[in-house]
C-alpha positions as CSV (number, residue, x, y, z in Angstrom):
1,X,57.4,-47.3,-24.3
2,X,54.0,-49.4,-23.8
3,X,51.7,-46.6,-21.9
4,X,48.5,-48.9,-22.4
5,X,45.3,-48.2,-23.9
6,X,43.8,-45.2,-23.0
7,X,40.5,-44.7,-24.0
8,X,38.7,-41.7,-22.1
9,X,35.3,-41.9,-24.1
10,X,34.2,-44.0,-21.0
11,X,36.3,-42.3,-18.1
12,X,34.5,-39.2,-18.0
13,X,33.1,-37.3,-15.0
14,X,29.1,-36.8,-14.3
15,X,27.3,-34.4,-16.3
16,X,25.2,-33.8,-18.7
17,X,25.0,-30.6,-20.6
18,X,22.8,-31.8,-23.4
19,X,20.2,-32.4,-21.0
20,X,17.0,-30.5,-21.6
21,X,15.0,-28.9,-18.1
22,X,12.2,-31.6,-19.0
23,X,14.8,-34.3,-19.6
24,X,16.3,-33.2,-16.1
25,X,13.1,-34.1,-14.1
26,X,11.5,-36.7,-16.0
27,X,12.0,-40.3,-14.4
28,X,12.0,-43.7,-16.7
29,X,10.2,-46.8,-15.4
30,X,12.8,-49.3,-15.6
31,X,10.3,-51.9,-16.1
32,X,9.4,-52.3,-19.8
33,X,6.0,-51.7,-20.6
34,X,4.0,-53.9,-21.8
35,X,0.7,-52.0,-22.6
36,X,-0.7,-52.5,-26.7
37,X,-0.4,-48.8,-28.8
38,X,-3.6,-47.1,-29.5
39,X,-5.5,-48.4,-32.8
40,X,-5.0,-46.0,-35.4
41,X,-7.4,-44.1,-37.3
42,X,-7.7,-43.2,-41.1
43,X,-10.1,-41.3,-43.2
44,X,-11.9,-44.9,-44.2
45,X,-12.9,-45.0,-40.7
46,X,-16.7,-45.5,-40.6
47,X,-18.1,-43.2,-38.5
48,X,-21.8,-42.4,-38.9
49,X,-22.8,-39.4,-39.4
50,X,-19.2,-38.1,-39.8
51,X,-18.2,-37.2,-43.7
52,X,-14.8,-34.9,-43.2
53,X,-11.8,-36.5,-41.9
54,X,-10.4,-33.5,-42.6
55,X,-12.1,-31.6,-39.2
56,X,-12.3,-32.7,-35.4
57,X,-15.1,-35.0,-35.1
58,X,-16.3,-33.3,-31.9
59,X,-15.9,-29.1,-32.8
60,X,-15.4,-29.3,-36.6
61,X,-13.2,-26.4,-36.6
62,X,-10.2,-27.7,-36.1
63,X,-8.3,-30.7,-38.1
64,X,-7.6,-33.8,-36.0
65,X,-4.5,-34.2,-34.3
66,X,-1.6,-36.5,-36.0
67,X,1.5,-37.5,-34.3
68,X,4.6,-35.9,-36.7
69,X,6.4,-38.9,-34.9
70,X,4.9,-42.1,-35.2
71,X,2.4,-41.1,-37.9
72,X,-0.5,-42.1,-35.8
73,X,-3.8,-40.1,-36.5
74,X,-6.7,-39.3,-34.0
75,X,-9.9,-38.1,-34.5
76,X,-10.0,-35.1,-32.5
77,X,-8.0,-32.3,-32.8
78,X,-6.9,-32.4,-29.2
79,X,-7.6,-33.6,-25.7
80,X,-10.2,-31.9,-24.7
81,X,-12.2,-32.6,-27.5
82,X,-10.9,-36.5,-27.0
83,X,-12.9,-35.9,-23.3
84,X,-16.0,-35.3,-24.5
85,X,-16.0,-38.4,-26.9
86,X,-14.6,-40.3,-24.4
87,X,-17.1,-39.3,-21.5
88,X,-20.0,-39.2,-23.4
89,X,-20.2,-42.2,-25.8
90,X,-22.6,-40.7,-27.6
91,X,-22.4,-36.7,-29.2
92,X,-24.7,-34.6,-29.0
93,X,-27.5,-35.2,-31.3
94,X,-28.7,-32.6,-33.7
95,X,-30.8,-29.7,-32.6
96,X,-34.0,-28.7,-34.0
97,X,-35.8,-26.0,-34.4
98,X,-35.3,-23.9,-37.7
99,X,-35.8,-25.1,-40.7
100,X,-32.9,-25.4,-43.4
101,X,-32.0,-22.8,-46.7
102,X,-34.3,-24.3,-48.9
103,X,-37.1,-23.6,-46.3
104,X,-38.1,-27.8,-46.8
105,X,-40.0,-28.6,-44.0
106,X,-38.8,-31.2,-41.6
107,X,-35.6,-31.0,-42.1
108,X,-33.3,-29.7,-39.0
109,X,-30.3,-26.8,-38.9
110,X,-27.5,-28.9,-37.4
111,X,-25.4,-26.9,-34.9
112,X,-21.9,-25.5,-35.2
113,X,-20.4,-28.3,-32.8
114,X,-23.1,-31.3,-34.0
115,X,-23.2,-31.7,-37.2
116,X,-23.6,-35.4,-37.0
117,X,-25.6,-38.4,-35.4
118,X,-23.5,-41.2,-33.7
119,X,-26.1,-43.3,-32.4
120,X,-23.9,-46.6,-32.9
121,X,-21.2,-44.8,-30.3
122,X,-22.3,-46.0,-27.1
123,X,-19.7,-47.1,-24.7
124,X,-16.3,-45.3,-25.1
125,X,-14.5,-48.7,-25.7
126,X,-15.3,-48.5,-29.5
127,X,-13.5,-44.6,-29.4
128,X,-10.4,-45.2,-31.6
129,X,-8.7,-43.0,-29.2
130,X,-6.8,-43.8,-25.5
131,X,-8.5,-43.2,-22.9
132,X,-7.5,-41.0,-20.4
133,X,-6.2,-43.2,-17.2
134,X,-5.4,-42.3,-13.6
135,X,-1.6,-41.8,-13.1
136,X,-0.3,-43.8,-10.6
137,X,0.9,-42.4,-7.1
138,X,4.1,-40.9,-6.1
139,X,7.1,-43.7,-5.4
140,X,8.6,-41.7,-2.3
141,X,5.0,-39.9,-0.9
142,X,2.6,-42.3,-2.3
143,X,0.1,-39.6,-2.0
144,X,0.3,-37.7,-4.9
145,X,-0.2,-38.6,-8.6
146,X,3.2,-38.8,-10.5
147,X,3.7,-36.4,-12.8
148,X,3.0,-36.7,-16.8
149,X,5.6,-40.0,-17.3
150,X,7.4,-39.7,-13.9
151,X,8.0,-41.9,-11.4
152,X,7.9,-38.9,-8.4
153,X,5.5,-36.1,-8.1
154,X,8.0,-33.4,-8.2
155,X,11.5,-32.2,-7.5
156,X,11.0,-32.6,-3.7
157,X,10.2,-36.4,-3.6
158,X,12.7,-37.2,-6.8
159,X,15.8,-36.2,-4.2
160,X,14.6,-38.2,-1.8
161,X,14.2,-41.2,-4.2
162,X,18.1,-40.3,-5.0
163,X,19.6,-40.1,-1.4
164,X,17.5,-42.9,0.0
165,X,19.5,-45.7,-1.9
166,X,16.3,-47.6,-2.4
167,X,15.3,-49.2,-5.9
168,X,12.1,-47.6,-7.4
169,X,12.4,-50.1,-10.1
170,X,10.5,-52.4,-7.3
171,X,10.2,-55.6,-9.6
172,X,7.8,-57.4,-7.6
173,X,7.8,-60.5,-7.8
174,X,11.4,-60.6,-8.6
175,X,12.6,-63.6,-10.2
176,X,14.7,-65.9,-7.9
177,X,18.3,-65.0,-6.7
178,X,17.5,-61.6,-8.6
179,X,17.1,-58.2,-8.0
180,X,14.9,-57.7,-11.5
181,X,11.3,-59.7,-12.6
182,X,12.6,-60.5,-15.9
183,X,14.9,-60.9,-19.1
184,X,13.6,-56.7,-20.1
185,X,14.2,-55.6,-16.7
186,X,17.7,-57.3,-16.3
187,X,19.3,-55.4,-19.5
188,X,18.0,-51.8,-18.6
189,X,19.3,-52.3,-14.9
190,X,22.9,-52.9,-16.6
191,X,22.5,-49.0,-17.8
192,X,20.5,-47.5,-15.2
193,X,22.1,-44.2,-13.7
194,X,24.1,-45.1,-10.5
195,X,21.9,-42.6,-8.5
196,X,18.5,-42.2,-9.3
197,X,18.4,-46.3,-11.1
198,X,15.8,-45.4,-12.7
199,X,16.8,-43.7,-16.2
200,X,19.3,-45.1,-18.3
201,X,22.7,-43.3,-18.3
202,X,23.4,-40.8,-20.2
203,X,24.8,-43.0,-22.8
204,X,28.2,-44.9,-22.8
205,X,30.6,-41.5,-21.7
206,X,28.7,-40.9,-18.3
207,X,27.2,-42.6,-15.3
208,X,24.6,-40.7,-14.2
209,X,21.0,-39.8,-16.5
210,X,21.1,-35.9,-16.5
211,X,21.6,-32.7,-14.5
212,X,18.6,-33.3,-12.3
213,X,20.7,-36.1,-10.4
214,X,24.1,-34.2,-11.2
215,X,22.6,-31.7,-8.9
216,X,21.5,-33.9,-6.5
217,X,25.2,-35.5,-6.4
218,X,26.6,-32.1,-6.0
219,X,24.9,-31.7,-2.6
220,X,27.0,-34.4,-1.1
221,X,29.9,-34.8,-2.8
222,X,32.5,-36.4,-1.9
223,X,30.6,-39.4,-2.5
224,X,31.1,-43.1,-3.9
225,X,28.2,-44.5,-5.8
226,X,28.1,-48.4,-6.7
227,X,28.0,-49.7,-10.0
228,X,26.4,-53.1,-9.2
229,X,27.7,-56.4,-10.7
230,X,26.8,-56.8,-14.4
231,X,26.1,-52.8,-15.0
232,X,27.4,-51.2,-17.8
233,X,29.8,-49.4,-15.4
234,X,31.1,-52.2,-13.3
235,X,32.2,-54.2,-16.6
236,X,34.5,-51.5,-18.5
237,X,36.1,-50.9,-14.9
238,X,36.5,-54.7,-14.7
239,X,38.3,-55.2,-18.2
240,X,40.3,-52.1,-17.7
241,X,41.9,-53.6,-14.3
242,X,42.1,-56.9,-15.3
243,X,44.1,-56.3,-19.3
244,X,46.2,-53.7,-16.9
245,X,46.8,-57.1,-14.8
246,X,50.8,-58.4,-15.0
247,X,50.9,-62.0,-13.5
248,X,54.9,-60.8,-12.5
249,X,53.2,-59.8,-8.8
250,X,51.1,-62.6,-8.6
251,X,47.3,-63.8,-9.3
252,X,44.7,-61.4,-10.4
253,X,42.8,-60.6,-7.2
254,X,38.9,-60.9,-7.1
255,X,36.9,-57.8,-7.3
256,X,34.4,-57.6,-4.3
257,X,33.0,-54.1,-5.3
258,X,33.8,-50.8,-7.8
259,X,32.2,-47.4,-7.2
260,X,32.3,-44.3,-9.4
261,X,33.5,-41.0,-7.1
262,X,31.3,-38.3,-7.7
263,X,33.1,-35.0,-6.9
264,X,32.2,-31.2,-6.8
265,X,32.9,-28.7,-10.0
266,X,35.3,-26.8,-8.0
267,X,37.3,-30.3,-7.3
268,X,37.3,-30.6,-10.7
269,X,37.9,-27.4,-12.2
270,X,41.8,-27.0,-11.3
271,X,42.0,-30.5,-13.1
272,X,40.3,-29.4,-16.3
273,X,42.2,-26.3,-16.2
274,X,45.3,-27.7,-16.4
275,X,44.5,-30.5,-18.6
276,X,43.3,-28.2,-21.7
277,X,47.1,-26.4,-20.7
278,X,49.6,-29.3,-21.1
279,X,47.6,-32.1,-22.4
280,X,48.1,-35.8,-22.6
281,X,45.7,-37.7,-20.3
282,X,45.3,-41.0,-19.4
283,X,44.3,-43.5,-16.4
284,X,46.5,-44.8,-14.0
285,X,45.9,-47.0,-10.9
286,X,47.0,-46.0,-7.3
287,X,46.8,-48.2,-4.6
288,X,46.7,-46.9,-1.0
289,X,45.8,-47.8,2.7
290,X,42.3,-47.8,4.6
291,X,41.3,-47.5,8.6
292,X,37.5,-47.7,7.7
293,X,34.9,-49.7,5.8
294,X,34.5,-47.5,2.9
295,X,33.2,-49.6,-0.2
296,X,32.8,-52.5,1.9
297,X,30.1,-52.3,4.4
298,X,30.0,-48.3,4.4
299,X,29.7,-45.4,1.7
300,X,30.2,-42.7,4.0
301,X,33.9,-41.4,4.3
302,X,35.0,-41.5,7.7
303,X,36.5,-38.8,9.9
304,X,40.1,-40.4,10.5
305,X,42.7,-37.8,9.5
306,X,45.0,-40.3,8.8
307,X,43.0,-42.7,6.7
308,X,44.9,-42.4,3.1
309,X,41.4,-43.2,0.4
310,X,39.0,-41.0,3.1
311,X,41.5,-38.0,2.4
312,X,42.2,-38.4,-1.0
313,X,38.7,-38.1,-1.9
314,X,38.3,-35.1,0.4
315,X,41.2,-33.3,-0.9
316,X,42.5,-35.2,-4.0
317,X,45.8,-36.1,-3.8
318,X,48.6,-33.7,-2.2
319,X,52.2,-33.6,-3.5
320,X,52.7,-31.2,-0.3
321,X,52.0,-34.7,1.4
322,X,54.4,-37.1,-0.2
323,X,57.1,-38.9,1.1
324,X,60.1,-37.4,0.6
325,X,62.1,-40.5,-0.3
326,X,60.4,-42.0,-2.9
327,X,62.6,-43.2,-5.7
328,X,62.1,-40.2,-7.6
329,X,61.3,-37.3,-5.7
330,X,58.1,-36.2,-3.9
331,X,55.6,-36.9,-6.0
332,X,52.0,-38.5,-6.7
333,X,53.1,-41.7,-7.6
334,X,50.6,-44.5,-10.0
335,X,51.2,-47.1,-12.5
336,X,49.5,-47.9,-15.7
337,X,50.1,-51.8,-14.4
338,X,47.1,-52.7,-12.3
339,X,49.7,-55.1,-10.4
340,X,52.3,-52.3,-9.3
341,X,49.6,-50.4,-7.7
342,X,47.7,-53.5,-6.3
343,X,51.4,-54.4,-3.8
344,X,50.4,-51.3,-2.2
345,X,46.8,-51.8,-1.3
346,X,48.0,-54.3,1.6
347,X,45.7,-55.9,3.5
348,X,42.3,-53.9,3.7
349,X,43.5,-51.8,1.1
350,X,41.9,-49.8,-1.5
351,X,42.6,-49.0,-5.4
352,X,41.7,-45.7,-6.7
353,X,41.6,-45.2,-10.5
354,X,42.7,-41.9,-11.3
355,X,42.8,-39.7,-14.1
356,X,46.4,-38.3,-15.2
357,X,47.5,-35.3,-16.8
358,X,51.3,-36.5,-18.4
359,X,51.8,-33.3,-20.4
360,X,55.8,-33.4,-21.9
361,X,57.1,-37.3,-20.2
362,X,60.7,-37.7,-19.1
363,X,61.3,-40.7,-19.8
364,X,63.9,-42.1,-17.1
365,X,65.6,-46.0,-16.9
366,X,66.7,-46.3,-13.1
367,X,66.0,-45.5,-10.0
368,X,66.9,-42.0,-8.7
369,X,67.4,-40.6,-12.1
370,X,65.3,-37.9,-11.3
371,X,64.8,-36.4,-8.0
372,X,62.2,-34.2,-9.3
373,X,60.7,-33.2,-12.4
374,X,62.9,-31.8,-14.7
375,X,63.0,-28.5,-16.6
376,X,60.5,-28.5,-19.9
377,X,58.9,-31.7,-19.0
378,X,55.7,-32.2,-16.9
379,X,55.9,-35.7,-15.4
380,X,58.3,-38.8,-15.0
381,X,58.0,-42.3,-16.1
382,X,59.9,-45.5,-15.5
383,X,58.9,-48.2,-17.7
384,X,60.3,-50.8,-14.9
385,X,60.5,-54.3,-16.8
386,X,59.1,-53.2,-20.1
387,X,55.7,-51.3,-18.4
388,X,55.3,-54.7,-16.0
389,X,56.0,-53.0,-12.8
390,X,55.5,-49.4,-14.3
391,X,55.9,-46.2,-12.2
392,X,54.5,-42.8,-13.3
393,X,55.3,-39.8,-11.6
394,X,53.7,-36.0,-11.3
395,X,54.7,-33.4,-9.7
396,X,51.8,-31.0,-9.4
397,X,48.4,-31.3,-7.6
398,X,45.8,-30.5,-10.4
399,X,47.7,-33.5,-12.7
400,X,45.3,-36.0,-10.7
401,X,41.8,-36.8,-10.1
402,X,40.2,-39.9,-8.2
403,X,38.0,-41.6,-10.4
404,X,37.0,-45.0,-9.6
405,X,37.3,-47.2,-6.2
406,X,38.1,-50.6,-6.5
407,X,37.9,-52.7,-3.5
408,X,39.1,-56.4,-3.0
């Protein structure tokens, strides 16, 4: 029995619980940057009047700071000592007043904090250190300063840059026919996190950056994010709907848009309940009817109670609800054949990729075998025409979950 490839490691639901609290509310610039690293400094550095590389050049107290990371060194032991060489140009000069130990006349007691001349130092562009610079304002307020490496200013305007749809990447000028500036731009937006677009996913297994925008999502789920053309996202969907694709039906239809469905934890919970029970998952398409413009000119689910895709993603899907003559019982009824599913999408239609909890398979070879599912077994599957026009069968509501919306 051919039950397709089933590879989950890029099926999985939003979240992130590897995320760290400053991981969660930290934004990444899309754009690359394109700024030159600080010079580096060593202990042949001349400096006049400064003999220890082995102390801050400013307080001489403290040993300069060295990045564990990159290996870069500094000649301060920390920003505030960086400040002062940076604002003044030039240190403070020796004071004098009392003589030295070996009572030698004209010679000066150097202070605590100057023990040094730099006379040369006069404009803070020859400071082997980065200057300080003015962050740059707030995306959403534009009157705040961003925070340290952010693209927001806080919490407040980072859900509003979420739930506005906009794109804070803001390439500008773009390059013609496209929505980045450049080459460097182009390959980060195919990774970018469906909600906030501005940090990459959280690697190939999810679609979103973190829990800061996980929590954001949770605030309005049910909800359909789109995975643009040519993201990460939009091109495993693709391939997995297109090698699911048996020419038996007909030509493979063109894809006009995908969307990943972002539900609540409590949607999901019954799900992941019963999947670490029985066991056995894999993806199978469903196709089904629609009375609105969801994923075509809207992303809001409508209010119809009898629109099939709006409900499903309100409620999941209902075995309470199924028709009572299907071939095998009333059921939840999908395919692993992309083509099966796509005959009953109709005109306007929809296709939901759903997860699918199989557990024990009964295994039947005609119609009305089975009215329902069987004693000891948790699902039903007719391998019509060797898995062509396949037909998979459960029997409970938590063995399904809406995962993806595909829309023609």
């Amino acid at each position: 029995m051919n039950m397709g490839s089933d590879d989950f490691s890029d099926w999985s639901d939003v979240g992130d619980d590897t995320d760290s609290l400053a991981s969660n509310l930290r934004f990444m610039n899309i754009r690359a940057s394109t700024r030159s690293p600080p010079p580096k400094y060593s202990s042949t550095t001349s400096l006049p009047g400064y003999t220890s590389a082995s102390k801050c050049i400013i307080c001489q107290e403290k040993p300069p700071y060295s990045n564990p990371r990159t290996g870069q060194s500094y000649p301060t032991c920390g920003l505030t000592c960086a400040a002062v060489l940076s604002q003044q140009g030039t240190p403070r000069s020796s004071r004098s007043g009392s003589s030295s130990r070996s009572g030698t006349p004209g010679h000066t007691k150097a202070t605590r904090r100057t023990p040094f001349h730099m006379a040369a130092y006069h404009s803070p562009r020859s400071i082997p250190f980065p200057i300080p610079q003015k962050r740059p304002d707030c995306v959403v307020c534009k009157t705040k300063s961003t925070h340290r490496g952010y693209l927001t200013c806080g919490l407040t305007c980072a859900e509003k840059l979420c739930k506005d749809g906009s794109d804070p990447t803001m390439c500008n000028p773009k390059s013609p026919n496209h929505d980045q500036c450049g080459d460097t731009c182009a390959e980060q937006a195919k990774v970018a996190c469906l909600l906030c677009k501005c940090r990459p996913k959280n690697g190939a297994k999810y679609h979103l950056c973190g829990k800061t925008c996980h929590r954001i999502a949770m605030k309005a789920t049910p909800m359909i994010l789109e995975a643009p053309k040519g993201h990460k996202t939009y091109e495993m969907a693709e391939k997995k709907f297109q090698d699911a694709w048996n020419n038996v039906t007909g030509p493979l239809p063109t894809i006009k848009k995908i969307f990943k469905i972002i539900e609540n934890d409590e949607f999901l919970k019954p799900y992941a309940i019963y999947r670490k029970k029985v066991g056995n998952e894999h993806f199978r398409y469903h196709g089904t009817k629609r009375e609105c413009q969801l994923g075509v000119t809207a992303t809001e689910l409508c209010t119809s109670a009898t629109c099939a895709v709006c409900n499903i993603l309100k409620t999941s899907f209902q075995v309470s609800l199924a028709h009572t003559g299907g071939a095998f019982g009333p059921g939840v009824y999908s395919s692993s054949a992309s083509n099966k599913a796509f005959s009953y999408c109709g005109v306007g239609g929809a296709m939901l990729v759903t997860k699918v909890i199989l557990g024990k398979i009964r295994t039947v070879t005609g119609w009305n075998e089975v009215m329902s599912c069987p004693d000891g077994f948790n699902s039903v599957v007719f391998d019509r025409m060797n898995g062509q026009l396949n037909e998979t069968i459960v029997y409970t509501d938590d063995a399904i979950r809406p995962v993806f919306l595909i829309t023609f």
